[in-house]
N, CA, C and O atoms as a printed pandas DataFrame, in Angstrom:
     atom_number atom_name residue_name chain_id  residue_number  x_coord  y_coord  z_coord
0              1         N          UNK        A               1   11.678    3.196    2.374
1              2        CA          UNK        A               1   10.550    2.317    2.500
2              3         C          UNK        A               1    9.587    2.917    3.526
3              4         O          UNK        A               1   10.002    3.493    4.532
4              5         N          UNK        A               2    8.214    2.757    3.226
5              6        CA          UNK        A               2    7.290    3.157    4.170
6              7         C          UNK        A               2    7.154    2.661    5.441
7              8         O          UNK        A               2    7.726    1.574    5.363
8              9         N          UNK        A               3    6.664    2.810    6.803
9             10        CA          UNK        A               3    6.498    2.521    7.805
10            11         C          UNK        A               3    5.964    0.960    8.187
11            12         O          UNK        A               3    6.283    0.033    8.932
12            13         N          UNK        A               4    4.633    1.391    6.879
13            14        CA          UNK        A               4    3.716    0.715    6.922
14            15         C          UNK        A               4    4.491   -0.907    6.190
15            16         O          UNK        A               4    4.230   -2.035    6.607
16            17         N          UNK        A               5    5.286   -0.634    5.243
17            18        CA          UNK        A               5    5.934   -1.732    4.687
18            19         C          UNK        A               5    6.769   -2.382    5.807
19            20         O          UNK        A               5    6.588   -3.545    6.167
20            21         N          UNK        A               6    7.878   -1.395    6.441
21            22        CA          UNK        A               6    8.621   -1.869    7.787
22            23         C          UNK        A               6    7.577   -3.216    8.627
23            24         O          UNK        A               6    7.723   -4.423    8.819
24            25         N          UNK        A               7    6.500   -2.171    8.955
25            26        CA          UNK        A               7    5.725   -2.692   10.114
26            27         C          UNK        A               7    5.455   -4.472    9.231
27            28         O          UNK        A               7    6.260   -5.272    9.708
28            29         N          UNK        A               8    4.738   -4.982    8.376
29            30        CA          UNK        A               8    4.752   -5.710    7.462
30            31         C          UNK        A               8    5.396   -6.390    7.678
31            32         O          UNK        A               8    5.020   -7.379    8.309
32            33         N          UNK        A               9    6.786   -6.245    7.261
33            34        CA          UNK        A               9    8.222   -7.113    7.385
34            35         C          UNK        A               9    7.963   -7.624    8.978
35            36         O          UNK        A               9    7.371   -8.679    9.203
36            37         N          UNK        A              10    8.406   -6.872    9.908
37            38        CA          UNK        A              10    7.934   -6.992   11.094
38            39         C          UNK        A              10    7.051   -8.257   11.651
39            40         O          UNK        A              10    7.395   -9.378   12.026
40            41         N          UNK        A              11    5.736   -7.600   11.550
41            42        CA          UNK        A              11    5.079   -9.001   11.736
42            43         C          UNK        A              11    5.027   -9.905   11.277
43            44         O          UNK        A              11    4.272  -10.653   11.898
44            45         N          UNK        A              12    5.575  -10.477   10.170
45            46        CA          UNK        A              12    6.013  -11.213    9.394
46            47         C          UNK        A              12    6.892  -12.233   10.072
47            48         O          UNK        A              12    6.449  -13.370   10.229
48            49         N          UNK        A              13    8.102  -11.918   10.484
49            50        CA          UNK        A              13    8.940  -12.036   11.418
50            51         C          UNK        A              13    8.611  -13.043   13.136
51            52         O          UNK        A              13    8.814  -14.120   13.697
52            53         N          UNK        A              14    7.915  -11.555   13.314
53            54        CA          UNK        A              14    7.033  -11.686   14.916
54            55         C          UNK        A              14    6.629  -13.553   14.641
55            56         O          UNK        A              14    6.845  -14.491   15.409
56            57         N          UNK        A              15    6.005  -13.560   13.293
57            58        CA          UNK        A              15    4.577  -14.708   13.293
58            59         C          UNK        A              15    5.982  -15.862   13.164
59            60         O          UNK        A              15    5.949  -16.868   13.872
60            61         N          UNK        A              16    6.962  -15.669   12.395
61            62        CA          UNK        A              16    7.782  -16.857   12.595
62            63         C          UNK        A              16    8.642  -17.202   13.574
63            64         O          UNK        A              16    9.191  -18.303   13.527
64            65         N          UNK        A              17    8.902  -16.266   14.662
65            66        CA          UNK        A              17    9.179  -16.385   15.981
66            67         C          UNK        A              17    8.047  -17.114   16.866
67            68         O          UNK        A              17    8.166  -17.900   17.806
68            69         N          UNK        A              18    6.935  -16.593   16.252
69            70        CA          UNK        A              18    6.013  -17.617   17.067
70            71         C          UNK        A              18    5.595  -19.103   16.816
71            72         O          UNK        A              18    5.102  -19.988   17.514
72            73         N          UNK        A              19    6.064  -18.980   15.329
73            74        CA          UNK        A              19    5.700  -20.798   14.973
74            75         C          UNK        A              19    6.569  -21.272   15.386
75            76         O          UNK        A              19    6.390  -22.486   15.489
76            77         N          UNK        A              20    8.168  -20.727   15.942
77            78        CA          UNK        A              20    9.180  -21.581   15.881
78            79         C          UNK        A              20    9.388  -21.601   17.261
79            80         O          UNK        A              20   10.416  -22.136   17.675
80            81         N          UNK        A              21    8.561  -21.094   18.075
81            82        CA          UNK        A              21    8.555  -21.410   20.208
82            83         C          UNK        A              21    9.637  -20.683   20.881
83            84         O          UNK        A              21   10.264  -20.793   21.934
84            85         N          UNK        A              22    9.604  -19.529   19.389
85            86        CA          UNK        A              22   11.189  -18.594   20.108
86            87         C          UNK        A              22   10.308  -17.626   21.087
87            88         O          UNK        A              22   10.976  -16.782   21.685
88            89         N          UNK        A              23    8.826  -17.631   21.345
89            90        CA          UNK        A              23    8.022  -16.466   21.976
90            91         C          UNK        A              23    6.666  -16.664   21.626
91            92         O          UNK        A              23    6.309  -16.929   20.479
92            93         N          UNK        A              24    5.875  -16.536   22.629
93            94        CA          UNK        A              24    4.554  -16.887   22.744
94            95         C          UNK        A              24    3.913  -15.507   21.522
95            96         O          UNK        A              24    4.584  -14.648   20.948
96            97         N          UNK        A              25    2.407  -15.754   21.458
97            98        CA          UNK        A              25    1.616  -15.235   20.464
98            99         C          UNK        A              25    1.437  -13.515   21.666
99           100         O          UNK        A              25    1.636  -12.350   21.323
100          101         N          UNK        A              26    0.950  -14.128   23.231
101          102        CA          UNK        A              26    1.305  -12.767   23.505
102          103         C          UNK        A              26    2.076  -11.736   23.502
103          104         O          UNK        A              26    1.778  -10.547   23.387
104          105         N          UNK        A              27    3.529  -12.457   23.691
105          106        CA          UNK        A              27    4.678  -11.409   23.747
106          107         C          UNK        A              27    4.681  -10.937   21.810
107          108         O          UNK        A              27    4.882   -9.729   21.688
108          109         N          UNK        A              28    4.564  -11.411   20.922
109          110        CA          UNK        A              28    4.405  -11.049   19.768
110          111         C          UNK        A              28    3.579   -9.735   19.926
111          112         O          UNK        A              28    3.966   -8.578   19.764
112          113         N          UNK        A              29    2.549  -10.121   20.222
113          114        CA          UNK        A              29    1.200   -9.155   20.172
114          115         C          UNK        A              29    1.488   -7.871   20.978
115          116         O          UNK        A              29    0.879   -6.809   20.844
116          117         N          UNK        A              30    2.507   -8.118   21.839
117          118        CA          UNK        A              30    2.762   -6.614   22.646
118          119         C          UNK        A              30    3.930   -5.829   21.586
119          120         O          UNK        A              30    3.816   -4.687   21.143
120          121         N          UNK        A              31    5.281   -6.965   21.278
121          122        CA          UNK        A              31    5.879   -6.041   20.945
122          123         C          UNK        A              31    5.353   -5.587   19.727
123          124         O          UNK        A              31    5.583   -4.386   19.583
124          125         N          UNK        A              32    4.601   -6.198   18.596
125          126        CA          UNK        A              32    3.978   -5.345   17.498
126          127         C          UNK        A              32    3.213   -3.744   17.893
127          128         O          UNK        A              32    3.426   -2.543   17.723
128          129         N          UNK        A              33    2.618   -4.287   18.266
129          130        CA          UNK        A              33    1.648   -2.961   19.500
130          131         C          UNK        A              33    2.649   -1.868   19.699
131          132         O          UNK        A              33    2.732   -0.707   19.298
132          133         N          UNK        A              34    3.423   -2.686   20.502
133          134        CA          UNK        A              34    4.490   -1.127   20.935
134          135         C          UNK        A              34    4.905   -0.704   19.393
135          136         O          UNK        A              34    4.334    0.307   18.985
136          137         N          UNK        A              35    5.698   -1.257   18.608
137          138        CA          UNK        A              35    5.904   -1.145   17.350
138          139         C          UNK        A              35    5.337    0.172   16.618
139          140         O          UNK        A              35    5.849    1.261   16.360
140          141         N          UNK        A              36    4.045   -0.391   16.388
141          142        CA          UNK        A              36    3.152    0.330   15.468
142          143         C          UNK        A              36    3.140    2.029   16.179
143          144         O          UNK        A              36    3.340    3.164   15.747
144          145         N          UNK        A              37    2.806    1.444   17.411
145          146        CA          UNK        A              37    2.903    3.082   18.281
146          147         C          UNK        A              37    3.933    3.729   18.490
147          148         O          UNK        A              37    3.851    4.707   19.232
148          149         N          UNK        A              38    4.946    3.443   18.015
149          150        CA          UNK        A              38    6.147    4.314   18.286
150          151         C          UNK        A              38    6.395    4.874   16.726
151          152         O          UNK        A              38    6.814    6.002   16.467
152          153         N          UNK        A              39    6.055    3.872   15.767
153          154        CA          UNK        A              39    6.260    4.233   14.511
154          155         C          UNK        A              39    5.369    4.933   13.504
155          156         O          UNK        A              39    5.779    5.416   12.449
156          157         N          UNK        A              40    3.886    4.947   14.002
157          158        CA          UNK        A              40    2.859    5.738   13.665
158          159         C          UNK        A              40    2.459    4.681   12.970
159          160         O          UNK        A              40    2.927    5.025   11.885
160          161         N          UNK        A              41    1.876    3.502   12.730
161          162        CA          UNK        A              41    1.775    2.755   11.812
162          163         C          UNK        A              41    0.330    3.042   11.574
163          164         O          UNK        A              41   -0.257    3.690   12.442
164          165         N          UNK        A              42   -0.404    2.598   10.386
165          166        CA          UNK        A              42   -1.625    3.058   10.577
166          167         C          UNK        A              42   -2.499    1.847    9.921
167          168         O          UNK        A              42   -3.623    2.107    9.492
168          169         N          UNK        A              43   -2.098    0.825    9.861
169          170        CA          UNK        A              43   -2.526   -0.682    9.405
170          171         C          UNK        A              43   -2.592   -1.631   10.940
171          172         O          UNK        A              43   -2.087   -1.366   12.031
172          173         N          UNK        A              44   -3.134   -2.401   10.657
173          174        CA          UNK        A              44   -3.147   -3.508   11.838
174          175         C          UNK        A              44   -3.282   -5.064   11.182
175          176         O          UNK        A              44   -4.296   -5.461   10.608
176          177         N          UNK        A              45   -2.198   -5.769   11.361
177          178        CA          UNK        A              45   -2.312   -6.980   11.223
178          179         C          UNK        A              45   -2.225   -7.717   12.518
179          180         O          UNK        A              45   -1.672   -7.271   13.524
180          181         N          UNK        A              46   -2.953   -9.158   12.395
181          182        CA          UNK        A              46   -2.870  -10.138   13.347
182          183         C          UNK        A              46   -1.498  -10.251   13.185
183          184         O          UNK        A              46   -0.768   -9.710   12.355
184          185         N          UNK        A              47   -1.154  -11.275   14.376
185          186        CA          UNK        A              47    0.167  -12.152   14.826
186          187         C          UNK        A              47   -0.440  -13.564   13.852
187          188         O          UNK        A              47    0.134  -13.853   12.802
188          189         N          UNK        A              48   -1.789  -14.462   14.407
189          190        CA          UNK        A              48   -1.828  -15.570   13.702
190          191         C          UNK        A              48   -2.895  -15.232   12.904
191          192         O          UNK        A              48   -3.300  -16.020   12.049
């Protein structure tokens, strides 16, 4: 599977950790960030 699909799944994830008060929209927003940059991602989606 592509990176870009990973990353996808991912925030996907991130956004239902955040509806469910397991982690604020910032801490989402960093670890995607780190994410993308470690993995080369080359898309950008929001958290909300």
């Amino acid at each position: 599977m592509s990176v870009n699909a990973n990353y996808c799944g991912t925030v996907i994830l991130l956004r239902k950790l955040v509806e469910g008060g397991y982690c604020t929209k910032n801490e989402a927003t960093r670890i995607a960030a780190l994410i993308a940059r470690q993995t080369g991602v080359n898309i950008k989606l929001p958290i909300t």
